[in-house]
C-alpha positions as CSV (number, residue, x, y, z in Angstrom):
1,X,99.6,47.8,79.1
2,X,103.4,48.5,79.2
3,X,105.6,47.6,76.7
4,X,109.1,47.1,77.7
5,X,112.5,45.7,77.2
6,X,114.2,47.1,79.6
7,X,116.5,44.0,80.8
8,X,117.5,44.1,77.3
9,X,118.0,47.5,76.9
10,X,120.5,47.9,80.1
11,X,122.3,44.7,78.5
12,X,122.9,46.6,75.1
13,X,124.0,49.7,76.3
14,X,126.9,48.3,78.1
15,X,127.4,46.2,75.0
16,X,127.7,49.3,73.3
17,X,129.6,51.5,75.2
18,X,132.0,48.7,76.5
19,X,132.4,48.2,72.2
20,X,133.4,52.0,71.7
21,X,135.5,52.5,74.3
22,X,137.6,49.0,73.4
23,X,138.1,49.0,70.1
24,X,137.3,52.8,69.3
25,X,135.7,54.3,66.0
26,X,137.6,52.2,63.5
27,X,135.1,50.4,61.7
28,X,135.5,50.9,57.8
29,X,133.0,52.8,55.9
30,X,131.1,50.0,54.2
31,X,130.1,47.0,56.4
32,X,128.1,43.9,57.3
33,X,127.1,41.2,59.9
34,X,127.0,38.4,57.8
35,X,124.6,35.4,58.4
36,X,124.9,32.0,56.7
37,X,121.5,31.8,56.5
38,X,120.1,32.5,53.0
39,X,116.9,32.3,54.2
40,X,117.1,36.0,56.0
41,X,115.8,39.2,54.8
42,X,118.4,41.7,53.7
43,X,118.3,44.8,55.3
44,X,120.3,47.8,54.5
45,X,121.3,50.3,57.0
46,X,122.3,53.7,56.2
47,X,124.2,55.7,58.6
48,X,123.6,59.7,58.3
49,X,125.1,60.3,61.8
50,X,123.7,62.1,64.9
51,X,123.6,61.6,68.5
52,X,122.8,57.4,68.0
53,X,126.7,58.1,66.6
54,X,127.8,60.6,69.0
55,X,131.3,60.3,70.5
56,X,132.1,61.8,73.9
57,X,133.7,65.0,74.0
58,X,135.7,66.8,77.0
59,X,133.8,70.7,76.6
60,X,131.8,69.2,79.8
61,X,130.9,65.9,81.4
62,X,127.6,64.9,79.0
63,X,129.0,67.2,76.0
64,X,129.3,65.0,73.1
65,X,129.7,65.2,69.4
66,X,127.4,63.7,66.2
67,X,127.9,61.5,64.0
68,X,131.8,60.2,64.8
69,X,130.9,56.2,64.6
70,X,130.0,54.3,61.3
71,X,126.9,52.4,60.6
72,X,129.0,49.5,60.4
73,X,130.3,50.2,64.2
74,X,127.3,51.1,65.4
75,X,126.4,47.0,64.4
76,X,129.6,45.4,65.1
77,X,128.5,46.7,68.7
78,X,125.3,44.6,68.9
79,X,124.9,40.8,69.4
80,X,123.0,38.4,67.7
81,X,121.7,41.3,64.9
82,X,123.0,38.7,62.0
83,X,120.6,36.8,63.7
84,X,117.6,39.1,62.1
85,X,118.7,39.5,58.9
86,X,121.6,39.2,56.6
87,X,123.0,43.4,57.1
88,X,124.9,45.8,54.9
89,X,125.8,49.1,56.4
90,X,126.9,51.9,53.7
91,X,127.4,55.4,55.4
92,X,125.4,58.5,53.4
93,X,126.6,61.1,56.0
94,X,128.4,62.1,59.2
95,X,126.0,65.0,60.5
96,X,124.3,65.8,63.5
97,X,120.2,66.3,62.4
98,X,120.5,70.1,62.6
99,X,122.3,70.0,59.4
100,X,120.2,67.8,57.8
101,X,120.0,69.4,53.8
102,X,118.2,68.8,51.0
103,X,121.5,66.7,49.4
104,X,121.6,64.4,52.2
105,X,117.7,63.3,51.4
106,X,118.2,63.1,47.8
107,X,121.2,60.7,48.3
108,X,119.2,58.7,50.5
109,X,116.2,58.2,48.1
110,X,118.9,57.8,45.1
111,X,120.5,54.5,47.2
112,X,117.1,53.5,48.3
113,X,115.1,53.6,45.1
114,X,118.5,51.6,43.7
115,X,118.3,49.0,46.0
116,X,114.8,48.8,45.5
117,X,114.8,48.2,41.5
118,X,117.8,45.7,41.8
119,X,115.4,43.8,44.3
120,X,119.0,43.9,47.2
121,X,116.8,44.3,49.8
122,X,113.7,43.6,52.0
123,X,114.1,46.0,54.3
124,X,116.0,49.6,55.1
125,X,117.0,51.1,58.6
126,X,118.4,54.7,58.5
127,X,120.4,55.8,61.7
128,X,119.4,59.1,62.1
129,X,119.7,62.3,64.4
130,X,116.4,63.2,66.7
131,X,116.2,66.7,66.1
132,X,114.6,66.5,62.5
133,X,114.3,63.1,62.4
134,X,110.5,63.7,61.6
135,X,111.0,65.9,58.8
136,X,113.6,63.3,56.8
137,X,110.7,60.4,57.5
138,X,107.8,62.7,56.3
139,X,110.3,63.6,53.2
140,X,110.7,60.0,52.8
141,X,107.2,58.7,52.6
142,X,106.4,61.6,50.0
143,X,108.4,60.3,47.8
144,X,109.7,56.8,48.0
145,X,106.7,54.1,46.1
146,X,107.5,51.1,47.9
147,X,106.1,48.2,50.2
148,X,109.7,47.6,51.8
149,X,109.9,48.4,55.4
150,X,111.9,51.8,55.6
151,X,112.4,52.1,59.2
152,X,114.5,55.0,61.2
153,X,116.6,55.4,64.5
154,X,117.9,57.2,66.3
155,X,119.3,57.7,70.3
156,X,118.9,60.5,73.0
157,X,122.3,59.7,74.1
158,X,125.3,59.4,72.4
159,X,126.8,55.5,71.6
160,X,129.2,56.9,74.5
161,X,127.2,57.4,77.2
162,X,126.4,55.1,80.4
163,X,123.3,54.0,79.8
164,X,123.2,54.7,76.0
165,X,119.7,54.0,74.1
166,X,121.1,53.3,70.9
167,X,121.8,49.7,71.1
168,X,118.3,48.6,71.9
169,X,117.1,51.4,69.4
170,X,119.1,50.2,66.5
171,X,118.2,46.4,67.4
172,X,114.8,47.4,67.5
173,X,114.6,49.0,63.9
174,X,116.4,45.9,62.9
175,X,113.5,44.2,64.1
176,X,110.8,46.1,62.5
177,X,112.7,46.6,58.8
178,X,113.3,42.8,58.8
179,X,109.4,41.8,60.1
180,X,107.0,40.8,57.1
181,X,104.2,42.4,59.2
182,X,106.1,45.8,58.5
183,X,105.7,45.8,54.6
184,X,103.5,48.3,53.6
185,X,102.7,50.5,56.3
186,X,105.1,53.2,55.0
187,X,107.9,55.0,56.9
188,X,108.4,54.3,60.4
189,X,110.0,56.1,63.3
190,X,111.3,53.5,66.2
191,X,112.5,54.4,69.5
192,X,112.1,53.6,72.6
193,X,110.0,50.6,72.1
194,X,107.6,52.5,70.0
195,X,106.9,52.6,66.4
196,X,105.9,55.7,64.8
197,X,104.2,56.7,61.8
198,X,105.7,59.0,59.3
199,X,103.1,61.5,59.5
200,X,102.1,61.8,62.6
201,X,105.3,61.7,64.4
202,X,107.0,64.4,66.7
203,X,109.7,65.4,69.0
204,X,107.9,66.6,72.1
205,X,110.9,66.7,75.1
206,X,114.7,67.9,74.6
207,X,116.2,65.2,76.5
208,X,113.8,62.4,77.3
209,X,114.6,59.1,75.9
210,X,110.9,59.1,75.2
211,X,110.6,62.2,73.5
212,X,108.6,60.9,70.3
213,X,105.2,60.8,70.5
214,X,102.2,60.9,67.9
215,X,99.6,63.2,69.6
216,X,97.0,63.7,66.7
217,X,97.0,59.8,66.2
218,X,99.2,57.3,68.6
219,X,101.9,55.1,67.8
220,X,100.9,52.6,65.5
221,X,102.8,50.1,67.0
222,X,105.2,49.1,70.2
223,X,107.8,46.6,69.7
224,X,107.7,43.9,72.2
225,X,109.6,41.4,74.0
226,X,108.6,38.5,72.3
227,X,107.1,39.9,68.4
228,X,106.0,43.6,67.1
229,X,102.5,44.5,68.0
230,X,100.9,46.8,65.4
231,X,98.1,48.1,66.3
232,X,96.3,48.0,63.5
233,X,96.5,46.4,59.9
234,X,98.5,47.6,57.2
235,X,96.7,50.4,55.3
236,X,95.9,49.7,51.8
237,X,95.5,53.0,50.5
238,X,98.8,54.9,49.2
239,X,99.2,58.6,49.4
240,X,100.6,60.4,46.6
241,X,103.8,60.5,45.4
242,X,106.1,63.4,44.6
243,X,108.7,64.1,41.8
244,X,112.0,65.1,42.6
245,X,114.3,67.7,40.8
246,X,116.9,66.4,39.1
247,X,119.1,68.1,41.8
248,X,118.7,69.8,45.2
249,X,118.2,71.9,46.6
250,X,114.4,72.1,46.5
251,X,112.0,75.4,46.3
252,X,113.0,78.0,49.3
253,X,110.0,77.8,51.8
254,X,110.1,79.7,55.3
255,X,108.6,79.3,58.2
256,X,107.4,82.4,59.9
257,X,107.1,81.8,63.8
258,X,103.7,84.0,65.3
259,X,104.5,85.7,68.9
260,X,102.5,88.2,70.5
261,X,103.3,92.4,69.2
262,X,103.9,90.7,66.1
263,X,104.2,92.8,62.6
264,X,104.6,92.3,58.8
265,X,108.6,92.4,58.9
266,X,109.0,88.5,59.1
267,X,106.9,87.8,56.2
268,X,107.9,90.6,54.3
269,X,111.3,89.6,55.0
270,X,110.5,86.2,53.6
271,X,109.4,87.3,50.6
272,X,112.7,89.7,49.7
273,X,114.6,86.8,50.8
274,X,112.9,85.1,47.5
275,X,110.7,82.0,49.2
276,X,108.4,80.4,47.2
277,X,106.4,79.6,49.9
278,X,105.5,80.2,53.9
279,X,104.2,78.2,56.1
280,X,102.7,80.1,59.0
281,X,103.4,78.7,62.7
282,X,100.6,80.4,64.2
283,X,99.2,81.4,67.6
284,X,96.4,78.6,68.5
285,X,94.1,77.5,65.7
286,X,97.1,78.5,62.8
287,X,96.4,82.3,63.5
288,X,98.5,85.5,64.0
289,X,98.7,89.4,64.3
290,X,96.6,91.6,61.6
291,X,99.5,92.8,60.3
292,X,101.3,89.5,59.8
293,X,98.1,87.9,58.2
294,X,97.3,91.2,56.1
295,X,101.4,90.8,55.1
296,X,100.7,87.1,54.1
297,X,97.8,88.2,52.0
298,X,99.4,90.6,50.3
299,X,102.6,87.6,49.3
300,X,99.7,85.2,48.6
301,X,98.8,87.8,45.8
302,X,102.4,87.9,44.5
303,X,102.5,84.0,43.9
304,X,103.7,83.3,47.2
305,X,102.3,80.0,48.5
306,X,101.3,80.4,51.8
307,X,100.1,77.6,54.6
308,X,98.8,78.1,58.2
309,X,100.1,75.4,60.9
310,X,100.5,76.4,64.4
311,X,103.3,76.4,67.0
312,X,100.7,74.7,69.7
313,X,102.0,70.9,69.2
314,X,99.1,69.0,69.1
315,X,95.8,69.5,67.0
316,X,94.3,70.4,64.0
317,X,94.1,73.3,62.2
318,X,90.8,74.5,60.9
319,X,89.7,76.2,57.4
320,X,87.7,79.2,57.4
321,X,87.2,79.3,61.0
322,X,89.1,82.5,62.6
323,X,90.9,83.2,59.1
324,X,89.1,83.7,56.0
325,X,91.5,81.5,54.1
326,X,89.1,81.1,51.0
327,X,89.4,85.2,50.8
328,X,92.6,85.7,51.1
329,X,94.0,82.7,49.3
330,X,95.8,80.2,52.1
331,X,95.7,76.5,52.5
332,X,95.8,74.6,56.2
333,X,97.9,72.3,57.4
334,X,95.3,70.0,59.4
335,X,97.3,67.9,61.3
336,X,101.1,68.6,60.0
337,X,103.1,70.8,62.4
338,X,105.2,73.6,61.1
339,X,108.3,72.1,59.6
340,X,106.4,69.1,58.1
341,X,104.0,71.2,56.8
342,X,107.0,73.4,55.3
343,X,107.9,69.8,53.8
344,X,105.2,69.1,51.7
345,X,104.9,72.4,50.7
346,X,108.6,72.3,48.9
347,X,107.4,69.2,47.2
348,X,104.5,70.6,46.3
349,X,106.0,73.9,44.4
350,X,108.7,71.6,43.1
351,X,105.9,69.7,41.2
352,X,104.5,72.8,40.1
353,X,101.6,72.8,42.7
354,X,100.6,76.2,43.7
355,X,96.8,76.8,43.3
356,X,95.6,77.0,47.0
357,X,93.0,74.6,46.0
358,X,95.1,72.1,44.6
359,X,98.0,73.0,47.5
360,X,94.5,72.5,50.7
361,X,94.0,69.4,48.8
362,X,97.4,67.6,48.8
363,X,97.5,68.5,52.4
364,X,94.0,67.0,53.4
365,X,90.4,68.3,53.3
């Protein structure tokens, strides 16, 4: 079956780009479509920037810079949103996703766990850049305890652009953080008429407006014309939760990229460089070079947490199989691709996690 909204879609990104280019980028800071209706969830949206806020720029004809409209714009340019759920649009950052730090995330779980205890909202939508979109929503759903829908968004092409994707994305997430069938289920990714699990979640293509996909697991939901079909119930069981610092940044952890003639300089590197941790993004089944796994031994045996993903894409990665991982003192990352893997593993040290038992077990069996 095909899930589509692409009437709508068109519609919204005309919306969106005739908005930008009338009134410009001067929508203050703070923000909100009001709705007379009490009866309406309240849903928070907090702009971090990226291409879903990109502004055209003249270095070529699709050249564009992040982050250069407001939350607050970016829904002034949408109709009948106020008809989903009474908004409020504060702005946490102006970045494109490849700058995505550890301050930004701690800021965004400091606003969310706030609204949260003072019971402001049912429902959160972060606008977010693509590029490591997957790593803030893993992040997220590490730490955050909470049955409220946290939902994030993001565009391929910038709020600018003829035939932007952003519109329909953003009123899409709208949809999803304001559903009651959303509570529960975690963070979500939405794009592209699909909803995404936190976990499972990654981007596949450079440009393709349906670049997220799920390939260990499926989307766990598509957002339809009429109503959100999820695909399955909302799980019941709740994954741990991890402590934050008091203040970033979190516990240095690298990730070590395997290619063929490979030595021990990267890792050794690494370690010099003072990480606390490695994740490996191996050849095939999470391996490497001799040298580069003798290297990783030998930091494993100076405290150095180490953790074998693989640069494939899709897949699991297996203990005990082509590495002796018991022997030499690594965990596996299963399912989690390198920089998610890298992820957990800084919440992990930050909690003081660092037995390879305890660190395989926090990342699955």
């Amino acid at each position: 079956m095909i899930h589509s909204v692409q009437s709508n879609r068109s519609v919204l990104a005309a919306i969106g780009l005739a908005f930008v280019l009338t009134i410009g980028l001067l929508a203050p800071p703070v923000a909100a479509q009001q709705s007379s209706d009490a009866a309406l969830p309240r849903v928070l949206v907090l702009g971090t920037g990226g291409t879903i806020a990109g502004q055209a720029n003249a270095r070529a004809g699709n050249a564009y810079d992040s982050g250069k409209v407001t939350a607050a714009g970016l829904i002034a340019a949408i109709p009948d949103m106020d008809k989903l759920a009474r908004i409020s649009a504060e702005q946490i950052s102006s970045i494109g996703s490849q700058d995505m730090n550890d301050k930004v995330w701690f800021d965004l779980v400091k606003r969310i766990r706030a609204a949260v205890d003072n019971k402001e909202i049912d429902g959160v939508v972060i606008t977010h850049g693509t590029d490591t979109m997957e790593e803030t929503a893993f992040f997220l759903s590490n730490v955050l305890d909470t049955d409220i829908p946290i939902v994030l968004v993001g565009s391929m092409r910038p709020s600018t652009a003829v035939g932007a994707d952003g519109p329909a994305n953003l009123y899409e997430a709208m949809r999803v953080a304001s559903a009651p069938e959303s509570r529960g289920r975690g963070v979500l990714v939405v794009l592209n008429d699909i909803i995404h699990g936190a976990r499972f979640v990654q981007k596949t293509n450079t440009t393709s407006v349906d670049t997220f996909r799920s390939p260990n697991a499926g989307p766990v939901g598509y957002v339809d014309t009429g109503s959100l079909r999820y695909l399955e119930p909302a799980a019941t069981a709740k994954g741990p939760k991890y402590k934050l610092p008091d203040a970033p940044p979190l516990p240095r952890v690298d990730i070590v990229y395997s290619h063929a003639n490979m030595d021990a300089a990267e890792v050794e590197d690494a370690v010099k460089r003072g990480a606390k941790g490695i994740v490996l993004a191996g050849v095939g089944d999470g391996n490497s070079s001799k040298g580069a796994i003798d290297a990783l031994a030998a930091a494993a045996k100076q405290g150095v947490v180490v953790v074998r993903s693989s640069r494939v894409g899709s897949g699991y990665v297996n203990r005990n199989v082509e590495v002796e991982d018991d022997k030499l003192g690594f965990a596996v990352a299963l399912d989690l691709n390198p920089q998610k893997a890298r992820v957990l593993l800084e919440l992990l040290i930050a909690n003081g996690i660092t037995d390879p038992k305890a660190v395989q077990q926090a990342y699955g069996q």
